[in-house]
ChimeraX commands (.cxc) that place a marker at each C-alpha (Angstrom):
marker #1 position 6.22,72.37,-63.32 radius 0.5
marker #1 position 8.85,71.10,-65.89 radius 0.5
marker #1 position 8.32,67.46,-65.36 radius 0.5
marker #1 position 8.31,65.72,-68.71 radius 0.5
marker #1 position 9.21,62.72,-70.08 radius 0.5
marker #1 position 12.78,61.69,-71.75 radius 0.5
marker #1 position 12.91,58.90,-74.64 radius 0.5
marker #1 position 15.17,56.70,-75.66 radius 0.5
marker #1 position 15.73,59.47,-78.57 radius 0.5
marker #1 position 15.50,62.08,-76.49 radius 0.5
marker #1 position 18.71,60.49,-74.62 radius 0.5
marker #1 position 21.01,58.79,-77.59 radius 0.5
marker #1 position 21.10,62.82,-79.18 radius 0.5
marker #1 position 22.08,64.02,-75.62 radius 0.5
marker #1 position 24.19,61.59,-75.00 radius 0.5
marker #1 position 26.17,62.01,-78.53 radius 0.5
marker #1 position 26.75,66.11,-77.79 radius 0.5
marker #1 position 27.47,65.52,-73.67 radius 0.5
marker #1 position 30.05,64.10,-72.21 radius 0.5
marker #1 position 31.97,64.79,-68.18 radius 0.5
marker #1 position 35.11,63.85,-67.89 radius 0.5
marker #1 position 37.68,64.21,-65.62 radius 0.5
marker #1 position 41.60,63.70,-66.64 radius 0.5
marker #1 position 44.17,62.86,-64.34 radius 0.5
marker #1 position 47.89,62.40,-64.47 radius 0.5
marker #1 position 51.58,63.03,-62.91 radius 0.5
marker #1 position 52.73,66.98,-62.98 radius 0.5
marker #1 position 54.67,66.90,-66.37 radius 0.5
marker #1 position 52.83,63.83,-68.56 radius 0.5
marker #1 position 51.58,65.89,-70.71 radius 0.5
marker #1 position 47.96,66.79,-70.06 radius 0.5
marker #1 position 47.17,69.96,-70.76 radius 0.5
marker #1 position 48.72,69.18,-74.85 radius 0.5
marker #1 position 45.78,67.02,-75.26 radius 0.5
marker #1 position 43.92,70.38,-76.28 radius 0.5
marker #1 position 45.70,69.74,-79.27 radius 0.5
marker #1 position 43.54,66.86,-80.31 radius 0.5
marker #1 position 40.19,68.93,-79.49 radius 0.5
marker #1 position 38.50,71.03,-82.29 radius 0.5
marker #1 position 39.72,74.39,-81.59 radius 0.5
marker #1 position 37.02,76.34,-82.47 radius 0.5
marker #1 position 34.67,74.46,-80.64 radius 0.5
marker #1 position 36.88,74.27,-77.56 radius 0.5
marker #1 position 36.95,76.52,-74.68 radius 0.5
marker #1 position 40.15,76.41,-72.10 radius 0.5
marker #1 position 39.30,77.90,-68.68 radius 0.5
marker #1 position 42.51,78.17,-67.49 radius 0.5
marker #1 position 43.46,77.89,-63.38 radius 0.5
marker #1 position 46.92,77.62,-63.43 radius 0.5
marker #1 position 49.07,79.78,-66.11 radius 0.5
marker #1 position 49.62,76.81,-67.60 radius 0.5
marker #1 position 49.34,77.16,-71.24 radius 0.5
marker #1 position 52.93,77.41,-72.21 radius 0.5
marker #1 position 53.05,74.14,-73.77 radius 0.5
marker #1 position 50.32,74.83,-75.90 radius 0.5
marker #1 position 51.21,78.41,-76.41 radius 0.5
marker #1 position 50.73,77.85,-80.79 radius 0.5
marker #1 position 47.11,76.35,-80.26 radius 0.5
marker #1 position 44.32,78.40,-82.07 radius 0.5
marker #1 position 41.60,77.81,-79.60 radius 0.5
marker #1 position 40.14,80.21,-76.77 radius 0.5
marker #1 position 40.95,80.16,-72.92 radius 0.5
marker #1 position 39.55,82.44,-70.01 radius 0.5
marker #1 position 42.16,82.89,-67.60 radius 0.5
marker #1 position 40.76,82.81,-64.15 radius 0.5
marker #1 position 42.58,83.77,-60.61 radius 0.5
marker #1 position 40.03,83.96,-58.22 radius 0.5
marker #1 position 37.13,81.31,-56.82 radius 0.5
marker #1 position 34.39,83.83,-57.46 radius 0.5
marker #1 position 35.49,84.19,-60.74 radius 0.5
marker #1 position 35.28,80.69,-61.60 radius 0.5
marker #1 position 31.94,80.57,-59.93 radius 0.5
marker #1 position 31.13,83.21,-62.97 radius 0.5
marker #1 position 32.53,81.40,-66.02 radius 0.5
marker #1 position 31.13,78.38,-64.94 radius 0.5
marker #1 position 27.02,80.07,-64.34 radius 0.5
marker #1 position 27.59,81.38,-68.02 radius 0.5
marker #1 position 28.33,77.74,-69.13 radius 0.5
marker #1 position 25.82,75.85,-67.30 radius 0.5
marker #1 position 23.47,78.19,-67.28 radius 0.5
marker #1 position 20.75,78.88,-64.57 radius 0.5
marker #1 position 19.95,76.14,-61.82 radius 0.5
marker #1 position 16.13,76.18,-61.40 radius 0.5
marker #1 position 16.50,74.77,-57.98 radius 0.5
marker #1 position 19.21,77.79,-56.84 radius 0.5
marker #1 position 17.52,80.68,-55.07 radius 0.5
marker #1 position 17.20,84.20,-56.12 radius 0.5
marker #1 position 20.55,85.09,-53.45 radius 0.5
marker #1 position 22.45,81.63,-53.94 radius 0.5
marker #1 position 25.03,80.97,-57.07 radius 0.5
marker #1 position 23.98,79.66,-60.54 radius 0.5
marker #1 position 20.21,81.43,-59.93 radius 0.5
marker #1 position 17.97,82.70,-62.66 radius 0.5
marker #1 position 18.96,86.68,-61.35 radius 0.5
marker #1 position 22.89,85.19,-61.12 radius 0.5
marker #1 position 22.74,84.31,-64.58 radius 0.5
marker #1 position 21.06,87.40,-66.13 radius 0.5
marker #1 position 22.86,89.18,-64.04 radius 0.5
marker #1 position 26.13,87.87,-65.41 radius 0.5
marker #1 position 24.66,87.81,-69.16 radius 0.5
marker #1 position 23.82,91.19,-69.00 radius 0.5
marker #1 position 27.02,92.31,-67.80 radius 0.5
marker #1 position 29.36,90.46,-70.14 radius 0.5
marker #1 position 27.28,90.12,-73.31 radius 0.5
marker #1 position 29.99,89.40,-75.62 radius 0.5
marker #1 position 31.61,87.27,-73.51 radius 0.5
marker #1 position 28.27,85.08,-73.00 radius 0.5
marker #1 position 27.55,84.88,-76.26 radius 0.5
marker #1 position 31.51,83.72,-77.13 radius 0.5
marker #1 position 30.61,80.94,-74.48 radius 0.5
marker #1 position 27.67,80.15,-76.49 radius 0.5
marker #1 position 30.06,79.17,-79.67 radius 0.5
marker #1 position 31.85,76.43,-77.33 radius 0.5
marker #1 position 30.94,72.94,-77.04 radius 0.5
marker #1 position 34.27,70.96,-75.23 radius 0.5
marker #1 position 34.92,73.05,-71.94 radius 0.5
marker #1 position 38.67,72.21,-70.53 radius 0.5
marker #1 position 38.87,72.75,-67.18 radius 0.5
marker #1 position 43.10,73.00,-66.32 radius 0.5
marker #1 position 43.19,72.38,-63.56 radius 0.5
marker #1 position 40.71,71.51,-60.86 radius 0.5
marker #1 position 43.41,71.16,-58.96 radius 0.5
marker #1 position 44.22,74.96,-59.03 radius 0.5
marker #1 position 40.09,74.96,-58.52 radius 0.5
marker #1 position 40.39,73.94,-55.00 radius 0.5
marker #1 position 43.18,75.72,-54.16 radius 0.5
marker #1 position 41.51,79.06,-55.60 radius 0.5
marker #1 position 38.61,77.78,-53.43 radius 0.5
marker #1 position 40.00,77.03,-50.00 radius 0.5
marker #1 position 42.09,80.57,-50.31 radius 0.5
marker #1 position 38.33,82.19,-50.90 radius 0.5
marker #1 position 36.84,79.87,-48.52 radius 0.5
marker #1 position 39.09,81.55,-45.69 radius 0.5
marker #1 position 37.79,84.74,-45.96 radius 0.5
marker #1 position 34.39,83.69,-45.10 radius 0.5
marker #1 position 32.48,83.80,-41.71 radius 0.5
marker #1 position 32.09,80.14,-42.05 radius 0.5
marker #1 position 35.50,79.83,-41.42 radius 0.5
marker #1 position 35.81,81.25,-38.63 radius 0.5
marker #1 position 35.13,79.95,-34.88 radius 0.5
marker #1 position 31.77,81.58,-33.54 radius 0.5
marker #1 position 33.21,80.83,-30.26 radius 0.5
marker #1 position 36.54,82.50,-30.57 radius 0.5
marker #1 position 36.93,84.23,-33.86 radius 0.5
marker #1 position 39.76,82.59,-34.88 radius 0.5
marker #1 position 40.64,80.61,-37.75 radius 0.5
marker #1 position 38.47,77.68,-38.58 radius 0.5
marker #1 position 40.26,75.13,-40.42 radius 0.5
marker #1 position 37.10,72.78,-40.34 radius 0.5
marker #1 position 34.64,75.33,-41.53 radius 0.5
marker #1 position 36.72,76.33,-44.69 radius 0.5
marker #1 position 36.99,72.43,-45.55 radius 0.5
marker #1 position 33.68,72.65,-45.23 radius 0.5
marker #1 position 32.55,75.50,-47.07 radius 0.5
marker #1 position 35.64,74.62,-49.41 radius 0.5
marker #1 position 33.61,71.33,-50.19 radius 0.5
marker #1 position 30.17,72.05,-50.97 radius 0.5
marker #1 position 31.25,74.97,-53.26 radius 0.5
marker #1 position 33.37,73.02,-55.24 radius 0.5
marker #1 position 31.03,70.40,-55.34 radius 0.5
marker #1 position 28.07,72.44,-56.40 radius 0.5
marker #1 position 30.24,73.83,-59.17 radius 0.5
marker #1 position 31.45,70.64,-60.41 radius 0.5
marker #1 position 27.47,69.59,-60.39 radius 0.5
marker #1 position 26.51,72.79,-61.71 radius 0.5
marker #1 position 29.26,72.16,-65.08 radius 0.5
marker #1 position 27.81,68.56,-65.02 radius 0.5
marker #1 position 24.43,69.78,-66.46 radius 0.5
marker #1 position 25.78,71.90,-68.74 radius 0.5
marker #1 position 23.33,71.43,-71.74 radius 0.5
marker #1 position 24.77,69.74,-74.61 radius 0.5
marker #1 position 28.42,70.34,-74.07 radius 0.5
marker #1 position 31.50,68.22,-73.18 radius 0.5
marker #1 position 33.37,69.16,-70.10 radius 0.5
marker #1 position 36.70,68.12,-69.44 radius 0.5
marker #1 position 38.38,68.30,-66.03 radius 0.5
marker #1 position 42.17,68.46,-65.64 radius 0.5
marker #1 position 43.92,67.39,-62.69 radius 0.5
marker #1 position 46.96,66.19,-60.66 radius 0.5
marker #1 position 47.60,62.69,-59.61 radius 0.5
marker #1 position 50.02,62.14,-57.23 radius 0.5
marker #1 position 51.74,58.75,-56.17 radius 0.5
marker #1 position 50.84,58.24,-51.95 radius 0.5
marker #1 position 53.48,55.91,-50.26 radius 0.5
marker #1 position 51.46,54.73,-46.85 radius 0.5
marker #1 position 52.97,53.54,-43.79 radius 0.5
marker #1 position 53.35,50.28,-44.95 radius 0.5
marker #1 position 55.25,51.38,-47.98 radius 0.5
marker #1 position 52.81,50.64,-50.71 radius 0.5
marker #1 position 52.23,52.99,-53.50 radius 0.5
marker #1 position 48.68,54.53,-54.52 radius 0.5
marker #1 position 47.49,57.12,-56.98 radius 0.5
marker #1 position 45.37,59.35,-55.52 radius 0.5
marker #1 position 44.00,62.93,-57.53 radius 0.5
marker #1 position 46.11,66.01,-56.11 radius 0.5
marker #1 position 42.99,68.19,-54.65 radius 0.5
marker #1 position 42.62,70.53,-51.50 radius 0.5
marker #1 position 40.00,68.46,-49.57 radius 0.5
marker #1 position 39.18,65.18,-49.14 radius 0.5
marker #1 position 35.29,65.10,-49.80 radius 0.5
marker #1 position 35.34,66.61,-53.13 radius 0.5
marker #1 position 37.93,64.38,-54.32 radius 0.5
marker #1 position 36.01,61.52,-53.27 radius 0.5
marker #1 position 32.46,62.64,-54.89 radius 0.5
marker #1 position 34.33,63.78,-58.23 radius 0.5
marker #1 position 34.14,60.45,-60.00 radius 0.5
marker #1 position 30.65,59.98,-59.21 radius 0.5
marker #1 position 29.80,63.61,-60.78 radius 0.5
marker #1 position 31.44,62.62,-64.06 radius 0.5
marker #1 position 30.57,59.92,-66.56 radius 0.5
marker #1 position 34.71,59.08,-67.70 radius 0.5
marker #1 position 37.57,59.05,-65.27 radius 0.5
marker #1 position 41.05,58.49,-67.14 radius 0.5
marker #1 position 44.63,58.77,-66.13 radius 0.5
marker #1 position 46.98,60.01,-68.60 radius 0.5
marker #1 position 51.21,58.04,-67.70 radius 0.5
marker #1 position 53.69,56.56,-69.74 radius 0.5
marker #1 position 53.94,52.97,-71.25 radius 0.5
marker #1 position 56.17,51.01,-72.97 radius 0.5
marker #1 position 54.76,48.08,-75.62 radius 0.5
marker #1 position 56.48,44.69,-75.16 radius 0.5
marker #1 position 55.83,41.37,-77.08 radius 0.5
marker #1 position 53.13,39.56,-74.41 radius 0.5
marker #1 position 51.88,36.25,-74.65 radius 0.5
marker #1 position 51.56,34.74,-78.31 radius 0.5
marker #1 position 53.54,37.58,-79.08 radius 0.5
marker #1 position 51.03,39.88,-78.87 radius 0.5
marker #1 position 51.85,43.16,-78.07 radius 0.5
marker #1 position 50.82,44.63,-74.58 radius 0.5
marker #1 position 51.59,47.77,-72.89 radius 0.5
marker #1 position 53.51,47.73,-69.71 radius 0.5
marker #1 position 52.80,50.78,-67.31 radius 0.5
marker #1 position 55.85,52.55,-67.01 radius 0.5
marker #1 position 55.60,55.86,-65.29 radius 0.5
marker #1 position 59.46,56.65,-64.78 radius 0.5
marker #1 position 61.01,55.97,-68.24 radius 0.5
marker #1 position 57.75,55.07,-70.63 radius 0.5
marker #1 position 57.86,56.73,-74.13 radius 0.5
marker #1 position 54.54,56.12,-75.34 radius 0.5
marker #1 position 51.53,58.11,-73.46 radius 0.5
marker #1 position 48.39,56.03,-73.22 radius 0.5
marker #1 position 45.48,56.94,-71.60 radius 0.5
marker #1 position 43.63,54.37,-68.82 radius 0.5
marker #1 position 40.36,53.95,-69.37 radius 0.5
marker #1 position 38.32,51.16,-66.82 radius 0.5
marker #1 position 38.64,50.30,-63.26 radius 0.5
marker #1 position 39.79,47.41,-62.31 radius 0.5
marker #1 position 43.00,47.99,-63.91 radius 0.5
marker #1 position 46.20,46.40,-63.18 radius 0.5
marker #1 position 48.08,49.86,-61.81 radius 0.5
marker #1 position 45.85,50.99,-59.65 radius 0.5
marker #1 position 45.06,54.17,-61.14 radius 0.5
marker #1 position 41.92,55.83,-61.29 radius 0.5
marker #1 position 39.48,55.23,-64.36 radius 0.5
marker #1 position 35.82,54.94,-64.77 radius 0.5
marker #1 position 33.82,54.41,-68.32 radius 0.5
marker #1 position 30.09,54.59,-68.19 radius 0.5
marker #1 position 29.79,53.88,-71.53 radius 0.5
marker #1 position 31.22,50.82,-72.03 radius 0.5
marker #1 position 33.08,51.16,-75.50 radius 0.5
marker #1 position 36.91,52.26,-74.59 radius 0.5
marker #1 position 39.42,49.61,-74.23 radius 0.5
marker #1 position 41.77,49.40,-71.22 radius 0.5
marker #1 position 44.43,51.78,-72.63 radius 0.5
marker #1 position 43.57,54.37,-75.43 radius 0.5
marker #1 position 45.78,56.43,-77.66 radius 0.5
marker #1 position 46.56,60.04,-76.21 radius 0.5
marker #1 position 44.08,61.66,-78.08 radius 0.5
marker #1 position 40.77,63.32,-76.59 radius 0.5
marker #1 position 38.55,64.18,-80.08 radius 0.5
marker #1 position 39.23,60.75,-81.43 radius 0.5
marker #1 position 38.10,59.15,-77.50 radius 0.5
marker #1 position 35.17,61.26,-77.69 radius 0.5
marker #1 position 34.00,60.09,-81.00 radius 0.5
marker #1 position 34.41,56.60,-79.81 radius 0.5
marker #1 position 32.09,57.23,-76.76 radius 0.5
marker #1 position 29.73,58.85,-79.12 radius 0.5
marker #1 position 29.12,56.61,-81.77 radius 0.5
marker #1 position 25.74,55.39,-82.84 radius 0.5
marker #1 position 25.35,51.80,-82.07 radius 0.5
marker #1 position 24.73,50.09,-85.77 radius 0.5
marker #1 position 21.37,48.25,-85.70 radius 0.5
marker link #1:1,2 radius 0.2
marker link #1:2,3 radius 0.2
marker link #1:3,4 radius 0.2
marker link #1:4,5 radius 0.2
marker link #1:5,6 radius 0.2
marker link #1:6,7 radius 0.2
marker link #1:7,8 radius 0.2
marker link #1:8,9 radius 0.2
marker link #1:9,10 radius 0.2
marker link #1:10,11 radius 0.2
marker link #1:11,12 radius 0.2
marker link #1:12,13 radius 0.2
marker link #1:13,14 radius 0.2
marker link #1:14,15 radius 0.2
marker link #1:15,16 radius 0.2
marker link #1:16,17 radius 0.2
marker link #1:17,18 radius 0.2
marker link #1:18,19 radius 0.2
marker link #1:19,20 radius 0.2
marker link #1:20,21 radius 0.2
marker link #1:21,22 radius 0.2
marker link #1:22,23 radius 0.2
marker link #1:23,24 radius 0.2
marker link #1:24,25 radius 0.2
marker link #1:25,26 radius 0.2
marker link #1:26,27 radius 0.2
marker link #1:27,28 radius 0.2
marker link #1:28,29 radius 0.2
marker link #1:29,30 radius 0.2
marker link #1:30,31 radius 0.2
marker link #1:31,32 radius 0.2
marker link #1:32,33 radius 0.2
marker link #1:33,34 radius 0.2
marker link #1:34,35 radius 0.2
marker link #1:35,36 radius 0.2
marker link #1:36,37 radius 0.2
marker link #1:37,38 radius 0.2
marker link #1:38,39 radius 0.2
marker link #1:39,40 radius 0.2
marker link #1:40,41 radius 0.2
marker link #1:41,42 radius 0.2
marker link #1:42,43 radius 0.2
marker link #1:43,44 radius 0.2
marker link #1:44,45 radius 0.2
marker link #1:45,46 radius 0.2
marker link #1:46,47 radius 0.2
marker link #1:47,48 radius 0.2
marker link #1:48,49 radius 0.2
marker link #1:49,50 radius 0.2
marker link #1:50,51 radius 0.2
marker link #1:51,52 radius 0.2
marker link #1:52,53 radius 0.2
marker link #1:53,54 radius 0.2
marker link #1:54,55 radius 0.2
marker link #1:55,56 radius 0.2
marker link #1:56,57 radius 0.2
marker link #1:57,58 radius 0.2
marker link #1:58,59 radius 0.2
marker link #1:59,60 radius 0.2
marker link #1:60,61 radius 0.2
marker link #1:61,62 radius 0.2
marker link #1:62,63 radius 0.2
marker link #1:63,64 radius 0.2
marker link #1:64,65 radius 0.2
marker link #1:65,66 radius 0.2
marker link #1:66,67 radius 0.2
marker link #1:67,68 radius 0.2
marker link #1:68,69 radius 0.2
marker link #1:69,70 radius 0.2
marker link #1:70,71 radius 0.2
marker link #1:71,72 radius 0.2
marker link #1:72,73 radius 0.2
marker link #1:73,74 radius 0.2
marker link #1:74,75 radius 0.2
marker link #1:75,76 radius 0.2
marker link #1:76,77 radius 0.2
marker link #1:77,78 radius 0.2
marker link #1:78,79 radius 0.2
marker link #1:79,80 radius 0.2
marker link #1:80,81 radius 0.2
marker link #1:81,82 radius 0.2
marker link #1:82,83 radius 0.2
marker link #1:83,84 radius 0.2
marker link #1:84,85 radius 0.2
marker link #1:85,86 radius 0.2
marker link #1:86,87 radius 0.2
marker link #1:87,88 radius 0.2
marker link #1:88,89 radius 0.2
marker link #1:89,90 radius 0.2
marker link #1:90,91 radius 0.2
marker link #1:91,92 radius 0.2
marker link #1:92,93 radius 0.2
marker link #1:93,94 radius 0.2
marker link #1:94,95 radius 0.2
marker link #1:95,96 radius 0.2
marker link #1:96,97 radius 0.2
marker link #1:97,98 radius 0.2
marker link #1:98,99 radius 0.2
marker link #1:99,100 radius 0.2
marker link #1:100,101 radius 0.2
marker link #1:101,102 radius 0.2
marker link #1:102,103 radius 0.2
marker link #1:103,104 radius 0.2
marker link #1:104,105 radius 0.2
marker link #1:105,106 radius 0.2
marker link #1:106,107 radius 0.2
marker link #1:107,108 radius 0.2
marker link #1:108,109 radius 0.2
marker link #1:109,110 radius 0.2
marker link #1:110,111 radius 0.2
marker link #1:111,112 radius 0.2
marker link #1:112,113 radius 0.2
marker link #1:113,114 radius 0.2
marker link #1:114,115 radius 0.2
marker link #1:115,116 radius 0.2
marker link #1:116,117 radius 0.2
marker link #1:117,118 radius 0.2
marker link #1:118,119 radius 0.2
marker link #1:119,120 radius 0.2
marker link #1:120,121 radius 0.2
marker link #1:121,122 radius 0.2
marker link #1:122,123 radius 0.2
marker link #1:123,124 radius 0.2
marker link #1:124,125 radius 0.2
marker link #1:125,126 radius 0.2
marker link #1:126,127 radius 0.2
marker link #1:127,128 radius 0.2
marker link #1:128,129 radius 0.2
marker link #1:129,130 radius 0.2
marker link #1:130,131 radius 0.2
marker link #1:131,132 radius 0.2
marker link #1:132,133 radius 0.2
marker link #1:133,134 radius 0.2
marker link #1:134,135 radius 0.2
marker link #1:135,136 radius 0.2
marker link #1:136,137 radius 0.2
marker link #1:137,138 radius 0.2
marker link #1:138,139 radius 0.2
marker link #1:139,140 radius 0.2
marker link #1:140,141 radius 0.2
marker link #1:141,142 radius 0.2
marker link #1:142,143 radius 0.2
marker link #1:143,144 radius 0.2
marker link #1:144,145 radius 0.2
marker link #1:145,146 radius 0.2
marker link #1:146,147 radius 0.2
marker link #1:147,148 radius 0.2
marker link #1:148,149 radius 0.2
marker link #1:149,150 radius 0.2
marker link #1:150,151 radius 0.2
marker link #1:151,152 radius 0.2
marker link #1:152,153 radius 0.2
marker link #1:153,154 radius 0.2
marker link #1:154,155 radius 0.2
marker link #1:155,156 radius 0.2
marker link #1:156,157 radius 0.2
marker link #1:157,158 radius 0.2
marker link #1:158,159 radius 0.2
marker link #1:159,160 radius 0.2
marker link #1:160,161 radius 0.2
marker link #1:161,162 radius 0.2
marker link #1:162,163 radius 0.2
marker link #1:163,164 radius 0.2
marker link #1:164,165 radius 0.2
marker link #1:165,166 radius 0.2
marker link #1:166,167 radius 0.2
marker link #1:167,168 radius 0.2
marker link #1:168,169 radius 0.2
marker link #1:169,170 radius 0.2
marker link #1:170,171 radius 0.2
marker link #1:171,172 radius 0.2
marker link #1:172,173 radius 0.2
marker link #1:173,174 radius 0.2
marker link #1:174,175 radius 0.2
marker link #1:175,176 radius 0.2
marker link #1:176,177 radius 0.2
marker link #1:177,178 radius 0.2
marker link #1:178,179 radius 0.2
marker link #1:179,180 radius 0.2
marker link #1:180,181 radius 0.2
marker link #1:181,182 radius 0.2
marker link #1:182,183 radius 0.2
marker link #1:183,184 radius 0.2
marker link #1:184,185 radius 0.2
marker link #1:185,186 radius 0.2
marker link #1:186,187 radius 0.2
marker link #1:187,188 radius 0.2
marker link #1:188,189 radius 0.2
marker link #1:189,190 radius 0.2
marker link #1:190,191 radius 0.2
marker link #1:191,192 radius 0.2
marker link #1:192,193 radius 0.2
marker link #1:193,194 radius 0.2
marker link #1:194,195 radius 0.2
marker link #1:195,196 radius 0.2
marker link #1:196,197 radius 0.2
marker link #1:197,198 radius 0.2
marker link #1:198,199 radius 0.2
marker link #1:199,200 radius 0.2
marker link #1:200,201 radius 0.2
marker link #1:201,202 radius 0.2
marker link #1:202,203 radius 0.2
marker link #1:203,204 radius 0.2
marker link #1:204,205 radius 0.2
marker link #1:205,206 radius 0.2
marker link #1:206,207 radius 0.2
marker link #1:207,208 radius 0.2
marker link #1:208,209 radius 0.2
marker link #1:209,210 radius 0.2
marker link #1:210,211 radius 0.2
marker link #1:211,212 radius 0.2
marker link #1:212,213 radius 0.2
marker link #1:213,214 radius 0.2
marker link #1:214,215 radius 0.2
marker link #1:215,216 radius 0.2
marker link #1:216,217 radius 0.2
marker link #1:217,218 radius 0.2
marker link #1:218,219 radius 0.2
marker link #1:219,220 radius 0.2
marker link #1:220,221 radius 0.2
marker link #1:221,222 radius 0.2
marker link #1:222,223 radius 0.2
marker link #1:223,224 radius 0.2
marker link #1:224,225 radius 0.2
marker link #1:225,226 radius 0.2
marker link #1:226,227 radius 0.2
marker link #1:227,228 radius 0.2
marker link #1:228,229 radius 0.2
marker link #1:229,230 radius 0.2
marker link #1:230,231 radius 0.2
marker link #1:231,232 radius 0.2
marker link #1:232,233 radius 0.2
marker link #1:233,234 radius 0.2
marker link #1:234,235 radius 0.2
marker link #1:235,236 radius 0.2
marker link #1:236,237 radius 0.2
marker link #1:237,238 radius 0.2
marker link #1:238,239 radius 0.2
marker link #1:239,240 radius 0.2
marker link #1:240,241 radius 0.2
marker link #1:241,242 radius 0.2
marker link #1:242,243 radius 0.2
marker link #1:243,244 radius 0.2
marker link #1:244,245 radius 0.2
marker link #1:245,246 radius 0.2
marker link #1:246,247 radius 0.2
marker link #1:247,248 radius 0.2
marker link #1:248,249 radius 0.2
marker link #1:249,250 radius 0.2
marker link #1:250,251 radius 0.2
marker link #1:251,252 radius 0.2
marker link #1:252,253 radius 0.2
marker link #1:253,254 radius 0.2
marker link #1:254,255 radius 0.2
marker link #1:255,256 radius 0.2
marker link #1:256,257 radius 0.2
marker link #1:257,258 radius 0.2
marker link #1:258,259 radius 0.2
marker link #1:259,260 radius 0.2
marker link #1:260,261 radius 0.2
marker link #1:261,262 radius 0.2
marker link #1:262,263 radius 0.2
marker link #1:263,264 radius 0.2
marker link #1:264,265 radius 0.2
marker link #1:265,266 radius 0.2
marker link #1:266,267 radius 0.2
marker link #1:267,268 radius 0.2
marker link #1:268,269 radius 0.2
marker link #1:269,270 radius 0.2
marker link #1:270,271 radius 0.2
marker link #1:271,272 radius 0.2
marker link #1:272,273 radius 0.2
marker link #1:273,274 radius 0.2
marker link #1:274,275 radius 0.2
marker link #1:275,276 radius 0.2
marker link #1:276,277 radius 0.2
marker link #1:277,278 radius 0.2
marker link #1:278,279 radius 0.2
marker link #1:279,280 radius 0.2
marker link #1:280,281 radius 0.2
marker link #1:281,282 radius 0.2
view
C-alpha cells in the first residue's frame, strides 16, 4: 500500500515546481514563440507538428515525434510509471523499464527537464485517430469494415489517458499547445472552440489541466476614467495578451485554479508561471 498522508507543506512545494497548462490560440498568433520566454535549459519541446521554424535560433531541446506510439513513449519517460497500469497496458512499471532501458541517454536527458511543451495537441489527435484506424477496435465485428465510431472511441480514451498520464508528471510543468478555431453556428454567432480530432477529449481537457489560456491580439484604448483597457481584437490587434479566467467578455476559453492571474496577462509564459507560483507572504 502507498497510502500516506499529504500536508499543507507537502502541497505548497508541489504546487510551486507543477503546473498543467493548456495554451490555445488562432493558427498564426504566435504560440509556439512563447518558448522563448521559458528557461531553455530546463525546457523540453516535444514537437507534433514541424513547427519550430519560428523559433528555429532558440537554445532549448525538442523531440520530434511522427507517430501516436511514439508519443505514447516520450510521454511514459516523462511521467513515469502508472502504478494502477497493468504489466501489458501503456505507462506500466515493465513499459517504463522497458523504455528506460532501451533509451538510457535519452531518459536521463528527460530527467534534466522541468517545463514540457507539448506543440501541438492538436497534431496529438490527429497522430492518434490515424493510429487509432489501424486497430481492431476500429473495425466492425459484424462486417469488417471501417469503424468510424470505434476509432473515436479508441481515439478518445488514448488521448485521454495520455493527457492524464502527463498530468502526474512529478514535479514538472507541462504545457499543452493547441489550435482554436472561430465556429460560426447556424444562427450565425461566433464561438471559439479548441481545434482537436474528437469531441470527448476536447471536452475533458480543461478539467485535466489546472490553467486554460488563449493566446489573440488586443489593442489598448483609453476606458473609463481614462484608464487604459484592452479591447480584443483578433483581426488587426498589435499587442498579444494572453486570457486568463472564464467568464471573460470574448468568449474564449480560460480557466485559473489558482486564483492570482488577472484577466489578460503579458505574452510571456516564465514570468506567468512565477506568478502562479509565488509564496503567499504571511
Amino acid at each position: 500500500m502507498t497510502l500516506r498522508i499529504i500536508t499543507a507543506d507537502d502541497r505548497l512545494r508541489e504546487a510551486q515546481g507543477k503546473t498543467t497548462m493548456a495554451l490555445f490560440g488562432p493558427s498564426g498568433v504566435g504560440k509556439t514563440t512563447l518558448l522563448k520566454t521559458l528557461p531553455p535549459a530546463e525546457t523540453l519541446c516535444i514537437d507534433l507538428e514541424a513547427g519550430l521554424k519560428s523559433v528555429q535560433d532558440w537554445p532549448g531541446d525538442s523531440i520530434p515525434i511522427r507517430r501516436f506510439s511514439d508519443a505514447v513513449d516520450i510521454a511514459c519517460l516523462i511521467g513515469g510509471a502508472n502504478p494502477a497500469a497493468q504489466k501489458d497496458e501503456h505507462f506500466s512499471e515493465a513499459h517504463h523499464n522497458h523504455l528506460r532501458t532501451k533509451h538510457p541517454e535519452l531518459a536521463r536527458k528527460i530527467d534534466t527537464k522541468r517545463i514540457i511543451f507539448v506543440d501541438s495537441i492538436t497534431d496529438l489527435t490527429r497522430q492518434a485517430m490515424a493510429w487509432a484506424k489501424t486497430r481492431p477496435e476500429a473495425l466492425s465485428e459484424r462486417t469488417g469494415k471501417p469503424d468510424t465510431r470505434g476509432a473515436y472511441g479508441l481515439l478518445a480514451r488514448e488521448v485521454i489517458g495520455l493527457l492524464k498520464h502527463l498530468q502526474h508528471a512529478p514535479g514538472r510543468t507541462v504545457i499543452f499547445v493547441g489550435i482554436l478555431e472561430k465556429v460560426i453556428d447556424d444562427m450565425n454567432r461566433a464561438s471559439w472552440q479548441p481545434q482537436m480530432e474528437g469531441s470527448k477529449a476536447a471536452r475533458e481537457l480543461p478539467g485535466i489541466v489546472d490553467q486554460v489560456l488563449t493566446l489573440s491580439l488586443f489593442t489598448q484604448e483609453s476606458g473609463k476614467d481614462g484608464i487604459k483597457a484592452w479591447r480584443h481584437d483578433p483581426d488587426k490587434g498589435t499587442a498579444r495578451r494572453l486570457v486568463c479566467r472564464s467568464g471573460n467578455p470574448w468568449g474564449l476559453p480560460a480557466k485559473d485554479r489558482s486564483g492570482k492571474l488577472d484577466l489578460t496577462e503579458p505574452a510571456d509564459l516564465g514570468a506567468l508561471l512565477t506568478k502562479i507560483n509565488q509564496t503567499p507572504k504571511g
